[in-house]
C-alpha positions in Angstrom: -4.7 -2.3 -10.9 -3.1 0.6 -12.5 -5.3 4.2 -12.1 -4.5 7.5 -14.6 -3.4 9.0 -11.4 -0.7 6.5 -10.5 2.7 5.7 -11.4 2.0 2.2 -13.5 6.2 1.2 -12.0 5.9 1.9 -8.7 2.6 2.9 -7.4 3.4 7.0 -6.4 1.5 9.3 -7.7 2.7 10.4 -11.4 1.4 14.2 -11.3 0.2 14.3 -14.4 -1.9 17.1 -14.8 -4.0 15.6 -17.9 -5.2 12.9 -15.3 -6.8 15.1 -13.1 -10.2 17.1 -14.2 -9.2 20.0 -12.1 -6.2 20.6 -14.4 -6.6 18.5 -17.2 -6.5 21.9 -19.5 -2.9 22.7 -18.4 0.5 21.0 -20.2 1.5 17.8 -18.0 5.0 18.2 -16.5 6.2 15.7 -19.2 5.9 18.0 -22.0 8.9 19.8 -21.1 11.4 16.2 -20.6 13.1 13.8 -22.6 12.3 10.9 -21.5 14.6 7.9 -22.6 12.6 5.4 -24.5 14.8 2.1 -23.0 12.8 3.2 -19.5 9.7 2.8 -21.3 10.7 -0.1 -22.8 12.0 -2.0 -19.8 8.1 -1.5 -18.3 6.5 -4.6 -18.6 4.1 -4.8 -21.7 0.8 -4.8 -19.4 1.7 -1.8 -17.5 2.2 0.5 -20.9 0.5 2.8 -22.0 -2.1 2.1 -18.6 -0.6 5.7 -16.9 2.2 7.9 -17.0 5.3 7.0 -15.5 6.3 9.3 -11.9 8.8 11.7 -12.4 11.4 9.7 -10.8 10.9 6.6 -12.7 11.0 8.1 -15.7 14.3 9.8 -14.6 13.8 12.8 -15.3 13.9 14.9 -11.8 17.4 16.5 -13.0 15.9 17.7 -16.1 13.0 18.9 -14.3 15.0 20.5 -11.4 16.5 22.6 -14.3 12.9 24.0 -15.8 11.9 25.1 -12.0 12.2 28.9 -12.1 15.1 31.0 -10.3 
């Protein structure tokens, strides 16, 4: 069972901001990756478009790494 909360690939949870009420008005860390559509494609077609992918199975930590502040 896949939750909004959860990483549908690997069970962690996905920190996606629009998942949780408390910050569901703020932009999800996603907004500001690329993510490379052959990682969504190689999910199994009954765990898309259930919850957003973690950030490290949607390899993206390096891109994110690179948005933190100085």
């Amino acid at each position: 069972m896949t939750t909004a909360t959860l990483c549908p690939a690997c069970g962690a949870r996905n920190d996606c901001t629009l998942a949780d009420p408390r910050t569901a008005d703020q932009a999800c860390w996603c907004y500001s990756v690329t993510i490379d559509p052959a990682v969504l494609e190689a999910l199994p077609d009954a765990l898309r478009n259930q919850a957003c992918l973690c950030p490290r199975c949607a390899q993206v930590d390096a891109q994110l790494r690179g948005a933190e502040p100085l």
